[in-house]
Each structure stands twice: as C-alpha cells, then as structure tokens.
N, C-alpha and C positions, 0 to 999 in steps of 0.2 A: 209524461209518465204518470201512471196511474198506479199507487202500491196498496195492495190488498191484507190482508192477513186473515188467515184463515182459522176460526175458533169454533170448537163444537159447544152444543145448548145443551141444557141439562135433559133434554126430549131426544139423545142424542144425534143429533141433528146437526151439521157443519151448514159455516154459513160466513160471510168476509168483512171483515170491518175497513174500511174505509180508514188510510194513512195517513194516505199523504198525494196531492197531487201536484206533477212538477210541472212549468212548462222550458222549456230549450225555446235555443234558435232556429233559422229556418235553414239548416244546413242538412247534407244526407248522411243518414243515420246509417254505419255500417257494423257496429256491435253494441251491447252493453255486457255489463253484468252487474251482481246483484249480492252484496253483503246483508249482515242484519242490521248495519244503520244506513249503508250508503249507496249511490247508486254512482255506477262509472261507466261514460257512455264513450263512445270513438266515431266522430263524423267525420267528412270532406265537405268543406266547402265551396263555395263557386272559382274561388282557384284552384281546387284541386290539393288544397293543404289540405294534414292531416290536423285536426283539431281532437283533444282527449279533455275532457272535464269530469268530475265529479262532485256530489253533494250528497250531503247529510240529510237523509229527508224525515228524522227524526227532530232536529234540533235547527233547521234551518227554518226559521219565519216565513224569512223576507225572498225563498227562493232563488237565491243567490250562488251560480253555479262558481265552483273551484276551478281555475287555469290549472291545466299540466302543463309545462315547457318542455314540448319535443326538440329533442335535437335539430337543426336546420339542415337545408339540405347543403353544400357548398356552395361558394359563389359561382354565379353565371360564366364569370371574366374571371381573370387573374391580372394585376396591375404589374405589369414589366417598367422598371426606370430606366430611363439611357443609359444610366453606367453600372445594371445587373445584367447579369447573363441569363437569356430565355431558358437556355437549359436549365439550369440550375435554381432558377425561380419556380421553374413548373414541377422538374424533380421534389423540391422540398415541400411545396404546395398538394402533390400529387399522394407523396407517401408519408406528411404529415400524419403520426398516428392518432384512431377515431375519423379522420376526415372521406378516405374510399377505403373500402370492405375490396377484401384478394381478389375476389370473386367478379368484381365491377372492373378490377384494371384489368384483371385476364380477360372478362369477355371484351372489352372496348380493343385489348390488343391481338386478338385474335381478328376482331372486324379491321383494323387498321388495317393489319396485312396480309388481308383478303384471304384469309385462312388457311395461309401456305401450310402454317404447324399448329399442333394444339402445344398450351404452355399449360401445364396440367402440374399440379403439385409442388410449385415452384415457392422457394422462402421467400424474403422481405426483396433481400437481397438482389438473390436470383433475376425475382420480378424486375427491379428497378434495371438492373443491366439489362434484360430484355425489352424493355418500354423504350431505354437510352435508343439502343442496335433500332429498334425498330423506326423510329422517329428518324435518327439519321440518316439510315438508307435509304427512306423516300425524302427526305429535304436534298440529300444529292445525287438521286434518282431524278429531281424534277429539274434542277438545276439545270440550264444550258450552256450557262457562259461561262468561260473559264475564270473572267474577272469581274467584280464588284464591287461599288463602294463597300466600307465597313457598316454604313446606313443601309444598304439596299440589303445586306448579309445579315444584319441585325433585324432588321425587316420579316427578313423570309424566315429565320426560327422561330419566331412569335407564331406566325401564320401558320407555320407545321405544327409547333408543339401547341396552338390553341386549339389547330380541329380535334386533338388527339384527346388534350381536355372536356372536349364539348361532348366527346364518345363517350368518354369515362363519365363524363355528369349523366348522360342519358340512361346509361346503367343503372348507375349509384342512384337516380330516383327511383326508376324500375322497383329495384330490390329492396329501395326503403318502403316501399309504400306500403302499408300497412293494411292486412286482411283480416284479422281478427282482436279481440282482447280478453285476455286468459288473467282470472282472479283465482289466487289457491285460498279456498277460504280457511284453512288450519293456519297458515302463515301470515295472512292478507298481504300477501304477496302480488302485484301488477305486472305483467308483460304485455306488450304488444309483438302480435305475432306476423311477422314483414315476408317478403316472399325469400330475402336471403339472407334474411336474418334473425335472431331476437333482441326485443329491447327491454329491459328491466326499467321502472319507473322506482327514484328513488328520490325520498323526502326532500323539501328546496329549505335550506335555513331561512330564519325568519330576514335576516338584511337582502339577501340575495330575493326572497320573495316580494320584496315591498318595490326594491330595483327593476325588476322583469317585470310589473303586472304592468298595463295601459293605467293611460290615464282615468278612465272611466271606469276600472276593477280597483284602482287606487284609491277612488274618492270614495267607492262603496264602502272597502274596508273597515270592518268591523275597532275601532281603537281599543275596547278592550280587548283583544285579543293579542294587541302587541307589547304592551306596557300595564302593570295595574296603574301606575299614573295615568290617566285620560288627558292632561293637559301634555305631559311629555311626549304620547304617543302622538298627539296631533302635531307637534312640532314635529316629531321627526318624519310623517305623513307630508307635511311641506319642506323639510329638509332634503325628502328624497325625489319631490316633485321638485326642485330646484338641481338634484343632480341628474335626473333625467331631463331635464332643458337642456342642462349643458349639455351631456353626451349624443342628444339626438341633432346638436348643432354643428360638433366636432367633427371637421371633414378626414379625408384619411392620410391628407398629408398632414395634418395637426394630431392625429394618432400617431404617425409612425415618428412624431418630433419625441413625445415620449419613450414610445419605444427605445429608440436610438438614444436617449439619454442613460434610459437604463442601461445598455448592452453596454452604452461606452463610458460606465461608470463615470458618469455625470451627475451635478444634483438634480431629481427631480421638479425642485422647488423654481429652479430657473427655467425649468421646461413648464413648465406649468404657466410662468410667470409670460412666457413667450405665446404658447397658446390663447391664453387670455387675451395679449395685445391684438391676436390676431383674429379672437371672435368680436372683438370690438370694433376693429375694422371693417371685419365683413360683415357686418348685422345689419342686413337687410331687411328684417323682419323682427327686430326690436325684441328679439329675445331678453338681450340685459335689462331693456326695464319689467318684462314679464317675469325674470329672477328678483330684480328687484323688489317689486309688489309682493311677489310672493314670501318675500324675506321679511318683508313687516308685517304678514302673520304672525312668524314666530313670536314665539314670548320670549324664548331664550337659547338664541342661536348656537354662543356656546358651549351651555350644554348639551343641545342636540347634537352637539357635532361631537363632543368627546363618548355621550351616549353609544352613537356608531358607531365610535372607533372602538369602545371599550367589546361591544358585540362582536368586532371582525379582529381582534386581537388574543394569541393561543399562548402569549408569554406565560411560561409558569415558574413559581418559581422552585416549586416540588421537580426531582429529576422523575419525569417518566420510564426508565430503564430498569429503574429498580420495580420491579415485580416478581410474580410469585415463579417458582419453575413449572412448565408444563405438565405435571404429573397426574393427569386427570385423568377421565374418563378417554377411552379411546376415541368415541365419536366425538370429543371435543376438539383432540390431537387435528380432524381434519378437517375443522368448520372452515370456512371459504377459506380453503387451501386449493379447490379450483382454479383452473385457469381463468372460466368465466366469472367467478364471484374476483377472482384478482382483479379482474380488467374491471367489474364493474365499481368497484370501491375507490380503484384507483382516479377509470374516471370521472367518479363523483368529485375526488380530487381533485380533478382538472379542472371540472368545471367552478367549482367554488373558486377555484384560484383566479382563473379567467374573469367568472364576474366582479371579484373584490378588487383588482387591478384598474377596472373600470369606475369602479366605486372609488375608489383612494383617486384614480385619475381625476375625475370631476370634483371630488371634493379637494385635493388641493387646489384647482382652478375654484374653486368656489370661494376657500380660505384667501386666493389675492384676490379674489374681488371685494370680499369684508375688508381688506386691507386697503384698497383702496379708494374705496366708497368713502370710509373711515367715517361713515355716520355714527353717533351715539342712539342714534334713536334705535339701529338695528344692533350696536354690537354691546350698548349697555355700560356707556364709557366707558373708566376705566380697564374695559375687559379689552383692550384693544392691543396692550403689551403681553397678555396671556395667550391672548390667540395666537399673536406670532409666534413668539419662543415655545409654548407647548404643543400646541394643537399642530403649528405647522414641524415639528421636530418629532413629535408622534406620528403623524400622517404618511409621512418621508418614509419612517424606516419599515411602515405596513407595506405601502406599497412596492418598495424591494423586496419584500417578506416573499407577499405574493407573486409579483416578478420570478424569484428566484423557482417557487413550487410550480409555478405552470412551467416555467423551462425545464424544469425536472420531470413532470408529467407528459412530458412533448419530447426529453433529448433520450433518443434510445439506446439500448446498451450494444455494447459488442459481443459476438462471439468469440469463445477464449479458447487457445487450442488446451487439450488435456496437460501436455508439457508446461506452460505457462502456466498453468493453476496449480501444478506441484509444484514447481520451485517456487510460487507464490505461500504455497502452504511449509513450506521450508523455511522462508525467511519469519512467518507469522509465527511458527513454532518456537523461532528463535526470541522473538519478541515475547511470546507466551500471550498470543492472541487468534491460535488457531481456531480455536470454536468460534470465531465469531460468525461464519457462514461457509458451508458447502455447498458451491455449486457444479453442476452438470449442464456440458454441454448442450445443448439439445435442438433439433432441426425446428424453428418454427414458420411452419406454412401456413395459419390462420391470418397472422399479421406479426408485428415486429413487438418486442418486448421494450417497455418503458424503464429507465434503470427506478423510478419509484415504483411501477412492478416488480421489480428485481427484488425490491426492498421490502416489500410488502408481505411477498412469497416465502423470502428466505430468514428475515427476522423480524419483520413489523407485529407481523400478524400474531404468532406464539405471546407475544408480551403484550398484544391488545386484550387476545381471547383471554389471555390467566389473569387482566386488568378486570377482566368484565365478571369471569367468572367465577373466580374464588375470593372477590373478597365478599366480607361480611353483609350482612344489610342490603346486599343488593337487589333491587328490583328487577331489573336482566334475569337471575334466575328464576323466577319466576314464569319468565312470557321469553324465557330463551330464546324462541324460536319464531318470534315476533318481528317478521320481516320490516315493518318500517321503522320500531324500536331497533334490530340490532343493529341494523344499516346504519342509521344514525348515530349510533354510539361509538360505532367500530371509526366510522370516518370524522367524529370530532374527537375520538381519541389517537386517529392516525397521525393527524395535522400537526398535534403538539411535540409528536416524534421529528415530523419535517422541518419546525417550526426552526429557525436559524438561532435566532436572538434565546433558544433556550439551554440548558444547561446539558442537556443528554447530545451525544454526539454520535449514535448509533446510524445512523443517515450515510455521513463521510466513509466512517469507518466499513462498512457493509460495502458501498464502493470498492475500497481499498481491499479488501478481502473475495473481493469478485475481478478484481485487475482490470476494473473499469478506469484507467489513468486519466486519461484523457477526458472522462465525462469527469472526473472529480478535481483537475486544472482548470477545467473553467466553472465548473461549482465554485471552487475558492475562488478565482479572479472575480466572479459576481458577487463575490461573498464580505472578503477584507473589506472594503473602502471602507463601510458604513456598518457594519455589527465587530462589537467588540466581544464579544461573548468566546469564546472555542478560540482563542486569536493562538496556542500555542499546539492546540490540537490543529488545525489546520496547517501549523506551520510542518507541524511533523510529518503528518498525511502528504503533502507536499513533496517534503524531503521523498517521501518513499517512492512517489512517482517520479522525481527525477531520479533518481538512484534506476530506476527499472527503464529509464530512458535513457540510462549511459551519460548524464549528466551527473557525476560525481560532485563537482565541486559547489555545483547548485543547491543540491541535498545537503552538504555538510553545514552550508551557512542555512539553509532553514532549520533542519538537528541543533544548530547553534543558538538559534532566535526562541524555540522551543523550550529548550531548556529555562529560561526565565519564569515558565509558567506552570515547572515544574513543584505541583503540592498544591496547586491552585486550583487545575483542572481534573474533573472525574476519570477523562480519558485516559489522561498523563500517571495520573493513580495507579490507574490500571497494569500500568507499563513496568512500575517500580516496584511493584510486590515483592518481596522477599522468599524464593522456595526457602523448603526446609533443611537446617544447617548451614544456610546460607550468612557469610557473615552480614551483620548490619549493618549499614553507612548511610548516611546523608541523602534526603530521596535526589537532591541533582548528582549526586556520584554513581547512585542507581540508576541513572536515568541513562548516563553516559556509558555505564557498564552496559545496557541493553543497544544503544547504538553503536558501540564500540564490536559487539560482537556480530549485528546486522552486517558493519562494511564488512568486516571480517571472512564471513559467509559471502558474500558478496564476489570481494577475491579484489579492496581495493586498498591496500595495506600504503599507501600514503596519508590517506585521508585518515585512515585510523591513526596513523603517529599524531599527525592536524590534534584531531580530537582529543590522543589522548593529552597531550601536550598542554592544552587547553585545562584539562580537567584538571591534571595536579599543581596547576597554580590555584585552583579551589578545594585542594584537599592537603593545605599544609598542614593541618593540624592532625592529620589521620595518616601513620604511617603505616600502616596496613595497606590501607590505598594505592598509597603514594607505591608501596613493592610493588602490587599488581600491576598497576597502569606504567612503573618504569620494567616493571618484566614483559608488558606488550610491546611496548615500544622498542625495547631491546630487540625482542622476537622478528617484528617487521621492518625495525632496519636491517636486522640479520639477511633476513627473506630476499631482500633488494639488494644486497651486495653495498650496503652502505656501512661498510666496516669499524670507519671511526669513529660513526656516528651511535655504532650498538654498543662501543666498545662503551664511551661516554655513560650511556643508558645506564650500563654492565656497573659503573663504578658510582654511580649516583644512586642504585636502587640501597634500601636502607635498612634489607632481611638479610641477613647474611645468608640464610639458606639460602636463599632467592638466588642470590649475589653468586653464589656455589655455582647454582646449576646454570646459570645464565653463564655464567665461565668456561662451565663445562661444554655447554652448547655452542659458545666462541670457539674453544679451541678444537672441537670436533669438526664444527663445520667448515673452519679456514683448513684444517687437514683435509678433507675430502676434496675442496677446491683447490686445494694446492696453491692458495696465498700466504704462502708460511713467511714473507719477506713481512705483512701485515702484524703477522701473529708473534711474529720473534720482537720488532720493532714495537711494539705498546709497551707503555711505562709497568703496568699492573702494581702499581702501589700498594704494599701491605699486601699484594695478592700474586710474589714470584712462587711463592712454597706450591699455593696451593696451582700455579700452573706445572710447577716439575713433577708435581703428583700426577695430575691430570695425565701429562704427556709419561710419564712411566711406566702407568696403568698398560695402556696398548703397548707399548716399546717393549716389557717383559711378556708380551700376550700373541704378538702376533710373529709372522714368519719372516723373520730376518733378512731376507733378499730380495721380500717383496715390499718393504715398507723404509721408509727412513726416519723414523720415530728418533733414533742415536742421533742420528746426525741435526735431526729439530734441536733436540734436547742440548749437544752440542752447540750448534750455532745460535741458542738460546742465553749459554750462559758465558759465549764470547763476546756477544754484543754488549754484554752486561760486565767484561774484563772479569770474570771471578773464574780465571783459568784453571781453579784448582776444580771446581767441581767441572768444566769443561773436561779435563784430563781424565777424569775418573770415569765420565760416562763412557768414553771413546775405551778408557781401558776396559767397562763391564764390556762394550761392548765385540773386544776383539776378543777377551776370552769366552764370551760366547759364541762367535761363531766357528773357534776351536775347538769348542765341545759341540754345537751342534747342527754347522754348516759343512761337513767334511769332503768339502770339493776346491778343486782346484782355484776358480770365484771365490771361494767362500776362505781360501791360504790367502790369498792377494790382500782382500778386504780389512782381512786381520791384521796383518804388517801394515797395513796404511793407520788403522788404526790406532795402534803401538807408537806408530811415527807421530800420530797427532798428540795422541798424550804427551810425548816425551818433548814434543814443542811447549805442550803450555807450560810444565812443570820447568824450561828453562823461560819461562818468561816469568818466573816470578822468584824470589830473590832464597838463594837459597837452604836458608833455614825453614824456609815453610815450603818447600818443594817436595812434597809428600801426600799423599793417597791414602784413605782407606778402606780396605779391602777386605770383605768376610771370608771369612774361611772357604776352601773349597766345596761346592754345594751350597753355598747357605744363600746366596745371592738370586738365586733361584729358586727357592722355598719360600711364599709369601700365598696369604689366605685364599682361598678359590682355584689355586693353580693346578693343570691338571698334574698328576704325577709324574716326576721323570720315570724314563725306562732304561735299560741299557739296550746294547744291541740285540739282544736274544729275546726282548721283551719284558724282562723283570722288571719289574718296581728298584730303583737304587732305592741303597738306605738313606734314610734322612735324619742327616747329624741332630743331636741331642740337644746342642749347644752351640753356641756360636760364638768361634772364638776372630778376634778381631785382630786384625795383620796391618802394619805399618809396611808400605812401598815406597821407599823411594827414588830419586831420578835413576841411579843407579840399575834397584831391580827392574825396573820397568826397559831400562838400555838391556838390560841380558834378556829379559822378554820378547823385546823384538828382536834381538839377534837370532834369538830360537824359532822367533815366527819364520824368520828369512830364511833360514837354513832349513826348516818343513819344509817349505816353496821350490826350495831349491832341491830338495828329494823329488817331491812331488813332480816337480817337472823334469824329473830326469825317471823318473818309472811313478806313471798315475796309477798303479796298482796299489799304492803306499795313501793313496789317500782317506782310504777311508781309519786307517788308525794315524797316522802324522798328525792331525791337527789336534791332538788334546793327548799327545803321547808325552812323558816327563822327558828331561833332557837325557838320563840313562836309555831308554828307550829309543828315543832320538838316534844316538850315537850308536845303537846296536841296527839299527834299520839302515843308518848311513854305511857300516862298515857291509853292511849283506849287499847292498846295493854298487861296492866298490867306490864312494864317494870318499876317500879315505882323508882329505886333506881338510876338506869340510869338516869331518868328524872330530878331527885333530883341532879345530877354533872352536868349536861349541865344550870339548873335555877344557880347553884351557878358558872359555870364558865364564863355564860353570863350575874350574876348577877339579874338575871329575879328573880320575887317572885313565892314563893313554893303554893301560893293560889291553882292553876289548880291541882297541885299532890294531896296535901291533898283531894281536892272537891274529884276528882275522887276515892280516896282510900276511902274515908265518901262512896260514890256512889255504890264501890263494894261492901261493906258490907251491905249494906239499904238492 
C-alpha cells in the first residue's frame, strides 16, 4: 500500500506527497479501507481463512501490521464420550449461542430432509425440536434390525447426528465468509460484511491481546506500549509466552478435567495440580523445560503474575448500582438498546470471559509448577510461601469469576408465559421491588436470548449509559459516539455489574424479576462455594425460587439463613425500607415483616406461623411487634382450623386492642363453623365479659329462629356453673321470642325457655335465686339498634328510663305457666297466635274464655291471682 496525500502549491496547482508505503503478506486481498491514520485491509489466505489486519501508517516505523481475531469457524468434529448421549451433545453443540447463525441450521435442515418442507421463521426452540424430528426419522428410517447392541445404537446416533453436523458446518462457513469491510468514518466504527451475516469488530483488552497474538507478533510487540515500566512489560511478554506453552500443550481431556472441576464445585487448584501431573507425563517435546528457560528470563515472576491478575480482576469496592437516573437526552434513553448492539456487547462479554478462563487455567498450572520446581533462582526465595497463599487464592476465585460470566453469556433464558410475569410482579410489589425490570414476552426468530442479554437490555445498560454520561469530567462526552471508545467503556463497565465477588447485586436480582428460576439455582449453586460477598442476598433469591417451585419448606429455611445478613447487605437494605407512617422496628423484624407477607400472598400460612414464631423470640423487647406477629399467627392458625392453637396466640398477644379483635375474630369464626363445643370450652382468662359481649352483640341483632346466639350464650355460662346469668339469658331470651317470634315455633321455644331458667335458678341455693330484668322495652333498646315497630308499623315508644325489676324463682314459675297455657290456646285455635305470645295474663284469660278454654283460664286467674269474674261472665254468656 501506497498512501498519498494530496496538497495544492501556492501556483494553484495540486500535487501528492508521498506518506507512507506499507508492505503485507502474500495473501488475496479482498477489501480495504482507509481512515486519516490507518489503513484496514481483509484477505484469504491459502486456506481459504479470513485474515483482517490493520495499521497505523502515520506512526508505525517498523511496518508492523495489527492482528484482528475473527471469530473461528466451529469444530470439524464434535467429541462424543461413551457415557453422553449423541443427541444431546450435538443438540447443545449445535444451538450453543454465537456458534451457528438460524439461518445455517434451517438451510442444512432443509437439505437433510430432502426438502420435503420449508422451516421458515422458526424460534430457537422451534428449530431445535425440528433438527431433533428430523435427525430421528432418518436414524430409524435406516435402521433395519429390530435389535442392537447398546454400542452398535450408540454408534449409529453419532453417525446420523455427525452427517447433520457436517451440513450445518458447510453452511455456517458459506455465510461466514466474508465479502466486504465497511469503515464509518464519523464513528471509526469496523464491520465485516459476510454473506449471512454482520460482524462488528470490537477493541481486544490488553491481556487478552498479548494471550491470542502468535509467537512471532508477540516478540515483536512493542513493551512500551503495554506497561510504562519496560522491564515489567518484558516480564509479563515471557510470563504470557509461558502461558501459551502451557495451553497450546493442554489436550482436551485435560481441559474438560477443569471444566468439570468447576461445574462440580471442586477446587480448581487440584485440578490444575492434576493437569500438571499429567503434562509432565506426556511431554514428549520438552515443553517444561522450554517453560522452564523461559521462566529464568523473568526478573520477577511474582510480580508479573499478580500484575495479570490485578489487569483481569473487576473487584470494586465502590457499589456500581448507584448511578445517576436516566433523565437525559432522548437519544441517550436508546444508545445500544438494540438487539444488535445487545448481542454485540454482550458477546464481547463472552469472549473476554472465555479467554481469561484460559488465562487463570494456565496460570494456575503454571503457579504449581513454581511450586514445585521450588527453585530460588526463579521464585526469589522467600517469595515461595507468597505465591502459594496469595497468588494461588487469588488466581482460584478469578477463574470461577470467569467461569461463572461465560456460563452466563452461553445459559439462555426462558420464555415466561404473561400469567407468570404477573403474579411474579405481584409478589415483587409485595416485597417493594417491582421496578426492578419489565419484561415482555417476545418471539425470537434471529437466535435465542442470553439471560446476560436479558440483563444487559432490561437493567445493565440504563446505569452503564447514565455511568458514562452524566457524570462530570468525563471524556465520553466528548467523542460520545466513538465507536471503539464507547464499546470499551460500556463493556469494562458491564463486567463489574456481572462481576460476583462485588457488592452490587443487580445481576441475581434482574433474573429473579424476569422468573428466570432455574437459570438463577444454578447461578447460586456456581456461586456459594467459593465467594462470600451476596451470601445472604443469594440466600433470599433462592428462597423465592423455591417458594415459586412449590418447595415451601426450602424457601423458609433460606428466608431464615438470610436474615443474618440482614443491614449488611445492599440488597437486603433494599427490602427493609420503611413506607411512610410505617412504624419503625429493627431492620431484621422488617425483614421478617416483608417475608411474612410474601408467604402470605403466596397462600402458605404454615410457614408463616414457622416464621413468624421465629421472629418474636428476636423481638422481646418490642411489644408493638410482638402484637403484630401474635395477631399473624393468631390469624393463620385461625385460617387452618387450628383452634387451640389461635386461641393461645389470642391470649399471649400483649395490645389489648389487638387482643379485642382477635377475639372478636375467634368467636365469629367458630360461630360460622359451628365449632361452638371449641368456643364454649376455652378458659378466656380475664377475657369471659368481654366474650358475653361479643356473643350478645349478634344474639340482640339477628332473627331468632334462625340463629342460636341464646343458647351459645346459655351453654357458655353452664359450662362455667354461674347458673344465674345462664337463667337470665334463656329468660331474655323466651320473652323475646314472645314479643317477637308470634308463631306456634316460636310458643314451644318460649316455654322450653322459661323451663331452662327456672332449672338453673333451682340449682343454686336459694337466697341468691334471682334475675335481673329491665323494665319492659328497655332490654331491647341499646346503641345502633334498629327501632322497634308495632304491628301497624309505628315506631313504640321508648321508655325514658329504665327501671330495674328483681325476678325471682317464683315469678319466673308464673312465667312459664303463662307461656304453657298461650301454647295451649295457640294449639287449640292458631288464629290466637299472633297476639298470645306477648298478651298480659288479663288478656290471656279473656282470649281463653272466647276460645271456650274455660278450665285453663280458671289456673292462670288463680296462679296470677286475677278474679274468676271474666270466666264465669263468659261461661253465663255461652249458655244465654
């Protein structure tokens, strides 16, 4: 390349100055372009790869072209173990996201099955049941034999599901292959333009770029450029040529030993330590002593090595969360709020995580090889007890770090039905965590959604962009729109959100707000072993996915393990806020108050007594509390038919208001159930008045023949031997239904009545066999009641005063005589009924003489003492 510039002479006259001249390699040149310093060209070389470089041809001396790292294509093969299943290895292989584009497995599945159907528009999903269907009907379409070993059957799926693979790859290069390269020079923005696709090229971090180059772009490397130190930079130049020895020696069953460590929460350090045995073994080619050698370049191993780590590490210890709110400019509101700028940020994401996993992998195997070399010459004596306990204990929990972000950038999310996301936003309301994310369902047919896409779209991004753009001093605004500045910024500010070991917890929670459960049960299972950071926010998160998995009792003991970390954590903070007028308490009684009302919502009123039970052994000293949580507990033993156990609650709560209504609520609700054997039989200590109140309240209120409020009241205060107030309700209550039950039912009921009182008052001795009885009317006059009427509709009058009348065994025996002898009218002409029951005895004896009952009438004159005048006149009268 030949760069010109073109400048006019003072004779106006244009004419080219001579730049810069580059040369390349001998590969085919199939695009360039052309910035004002650099130049970016796109070849294929003799295999037919794509190769992209670029260079500075202002400031580049020495001519020395820039590696791009393109994406690879996928493996040729896919390695099946004897004990995985073809399906299911090719399945996750196939639709791992980033690895085939929709577009490569629809065409490969369309050629599979010979084009019976087009699969046109199909989701992640979709697709994958269609690849499954398709694959199995021709494995037992070809099939002949009815029987097979388990090897020959094992056999034959590899063989089907590889040709299907080898379809898909031959697509998948097809469409990666790259036809053009598009530079936006306002943004310096790079794509590579593919035939079924696009690629965005985005900035490589400095470790990651020193890890990928070859060995021979590696020794070029400029050291000022990576460290002002020159002596450090050269060390970590052979620090990183010694981690690419190892990792280009590490076969892939010695990869997958760590993998497997991680997955099954294992220490990496022993995996590492096993790998090692086992490059030592197989070193055919003397790699360890080519590490070795190279290790006595260094001048100071371990610094170079905490150097690394301190570069690939996002610990901070400022909480990222707190930012500015998005109140900006509208076109800020939607900077890579795209699907595409999602996918690409995220999988820059991915890929950093992927390479540093490799990085932390060789470098522990490297840290036990310093261990066991245990040379002074290369570790600098006594640094030999440093390097173990730090370097190797830092090292460790990077590489879970990383682990955990690329399994996040690879585990995809679910689709949520709309139902599920409401009740979801139901319980978060309850908690007072519903803003944390709104999502919408939505069909994706490009490829599948990453739940760190998820994250990215619905909360990352808002608190990256108001990180980037409002605060002070910053140089972002400036070159806002400086595509390899913001790229970079946005994704080393992403990481410290993802970043485990750090203090913000928006990651989990965004999950938990997206009803992602199950991608955030084995978040946390990767999570615990090894970072203590979140330990009680996780626990809670937890909780909430069993709770939404019908696993009750699993949720209450994480809710329980949580709480310890209650004022500790940001999260946990979050939860215990106080609305307004709310009273104050103790942030772990708040905390318990917010889970107390989750189960509640819920609809699991065991685990809330659990709980609250729990809580007021930590809230002795708060009797406020202490009412609350025994008026829950009352409430949901109520709820469950656990009668003795509300009843307890009922008498230990320490408001007497409280105490009131929780009484009130007992004895209503054992009436509606009809457990009044419950309700009569409780002690209620200090608390019989205020049950005869309770039970009065309805007893003067409701309709007499449909209720037995008296007879509660009654068999209330037998159980309780105080016969004298037993007698009196059974009296209130036969003179009322003499005044206002006037049916033949309603004569019977009354004489039983009369009959019962007149039993208790001989059960008790008799000087004190005595009743008192308000005047007539007055017993029926009390606050809210509606007004009596008489028969014709008037309002009665209502006495002035209320004068107070002693009964005793006596009156009450001429009572019932009177009751008896209505009845006996009554049933001898029911025409009489509607005045007999609340007629005086004169009255009585005139009804009896018209009716011809004359003998009758003749015991009711002599037991009220009335004269026999009225009987005789009448019996003179019958015979005239």
């Amino acid at each position: 390349f030949c760069v010109f510039q073109l400048v006019s002479t003072e004779s106006n006259r244009y004419s080219l100055d001579h730049i810069s001249s580059l040369f390349s390699s001998q590969e085919t040149l199939i695009d360039f372009a052309l910035t004002s310093a650099e130049i970016w060209a796109l070849w294929h070389n003799e295999e037919s790869q794509t190769v992209v470089r670029y260079i500075n041809f202002e400031q580049n001396v020495a001519g020395q072209w820039n590696q791009v790292f393109v994406q690879p294509l996928p493996e040729e093969e896919v390695t099946v173990r004897q004990d995985q299943d073809p399906r299911e290895t090719y399945l996750e292989y196939l639709f791992m996201p980033g690895r085939f584009t929709n577009a490569a497995i629809q065409k490969a599945l369309q050629i599979f099955s010979q084009g019976t159907e087009r699969h046109m528009d199909l989701t992640w999903d979709e697709l994958k049941k269609e690849v499954t269907l398709a694959v199995e009907n021709e494995f037992q379409s070809s099939v002949t034999e009815y029987e097979c070993s388990l090897e020959e059957f094992w056999q034959l799926q590899v063989e089907f599901w590889s040709k299907f693979y080898a379809c898909c790859l031959q697509y998948q290069e097809a469409l990666s292959r790259p036809l053009a390269l598009h530079l936006n020079p306002y943004t310096n923005m790079v794509c590579l333009l593919k035939k079924g696709s696009l690629s965005f090229l985005v900035p490589c971090p400095l470790v990651d770029h020193l890890y990928l180059l070859s060995n021979e772009h590696l020794l070029t490397e400029d050291d000022a450029a990576i460290f002002d130190d020159l002596e450090m930079s050269r060390d970590v130049v052979c620090l990183v040529q010694c981690l690419r020895l190892i990792g280009d020696s590490i076969s892939m069953e010695m990869a997958f030993l760590m993998e497997m460590a991680c997955f099954r929460l294992q220490p990496p350090e022993k995996a590492a330590e096993q790998i090692l045995e086992d490059l030592i073994a197989n070193d055919t080619e003397n790699v360890m002593e080519d590490i070795h050698s190279k290790l006595q370049e260094i001048r100071n191993p371990i610094h170079a090595i905490g150097v690394l780590i301190r570069e690939m590490d996002y610990e901070t210890e400022a909480d990222m969360e707190k930012a500015h709110h998005l109140n900006m400019r509208m076109n800020l509101t939607q900077l890579y709020g795209s699907g595409t700028a999602v996918n690409v940020v995220c999988w820059g994401v991915c890929k950093i995580a992927t390479i540093r996993f490799l990085i932390c992998r060789d470098l522990l195997i490297l840290q036990q090889l310093l261990l066991r070399l245990g040379d002074p010459m290369v570790l600098g004596g006594g640094q030999l007890f440093q390097s173990q306990q730090d370097l190797l204990h830092r090292t460790s929990p990077l590489l879970l770090s990383y682990y955990l972000i690329r399994w996040a950038s690879q585990c995809l999310a679910s689709d949520v039905p709309v139902d599920t996301l409401e009740s979801n936003l139901q319980h978060l309301s309850v908690l007072e965590l519903a803003d944390t994310t709104a999502v919408t369902p939505h069909k994706l047919v490009s490829g599948p959604q990453t739940i760190v896409e998820l994250f990215f779209q619905e909360v990352a991004r808002k608190h990256i962009i108001s990180r980037l753009f409002l605060q002070p001093n910053t140089s972002l605004a400036e070159t806002s729109l400086n595509w390899p500045h913001l790229v970079t910024a946005i994704v080393a500010d992403f990481l410290p959100l993802l970043w485990p070991s750090n203090p913000g917890f928006l990651f989990p929670e965004c999950l938990m707000g997206s009803c992602q459960y199950t991608q955030l049960q084995e978040y946390i299972r990767l999570l615990q072993p090894w970072c203590h950071v979140n330990m009680g926010s996780c626990c809670f998160v937890m909780g909430r996915c069993y709770l939404v998995m019908g696993e009750g009792h699993k949720a209450l003991d994480c809710f329980c393990k949580a709480a310890s970390e209650v004022g500790r954590e940001e999260f946990l903070d979050r939860l215990i806020q106080p609305e307004e007028g709310e009273m104050i308490s103790t942030p772990r009684l708040q905390y318990y108050d917010k889970v107390l009302r989750l189960l509640d919502m819920v609809g699991l009123p065991e685990l809330v007594i659990q709980l609250a039970s729990l809580a007021i052994m930590e809230s002795s000293d708060d009797w406020r509390s202490q009412a609350t949580l025994r008026t829950c507990i009352f409430k949901h033993h109520l709820d469950l038919g656990h009668n003795s156990e509300a009843y307890v609650a009922l008498t230990q709560n320490p408001d007497p208001s409280r105490q009131l209504d929780c009484l009130r609520q007992l004895v209503v609700v054992l009436c509606e159930r009809s457990q009044l054997q419950d309700l009569v039989e409780f002690p209620y200590v200090n608390l019989q008045n205020e049950v005869v109140g309770i039970i009065e309240s309805p007893a003067r209120a409701v309709d007499l023949m449909t209720h037995n409020y008296y007879e509660l009241l009654y068999a209330f205060h037998i159980y309780r031997h105080n016969y004298r107030k037993a007698g009196t309700v059974m009296f209130e209550y036969g003179m009322r239904l003499g005044r206002e039950v006037r049916t033949l039912r309603g004569l019977q009921k009354q004489g039983n009545c009369f009959l019962a009182a007149i039993n208790c008052l001989r059960l008790i001795r008799p000087e004190y066999a005595w009743i008192v009885q308000p005047a007539s009317g007055a017993v029926y006059e009390r606050p809210g009641a509606s007004p009596k009427r008489s028969h014709d509709g008037e309002c009665t009058a209502v006495p002035t005063a209320r004068q107070i009348e002693i009964l005793e065994l006596e009156d009450l025996e001429r009572e019932c005589v009177l009751a008896r002898i209505r009845l006996t009218l009554v049933q001898h002409d029911l025409s009489t009924a509607a005045v007999a029951g609340n007629a005086t005895p004169e009255e009585t004896v005139a009804l009896l003489v018209r009716a011809g009952l004359f003998d009758t009438a003749i015991t009711l004159c002599q037991t009220f003492k009335l004269p026999l005048t009225p009987v005789f006149e009448g019996l003179a009268f019958k015979y005239v």
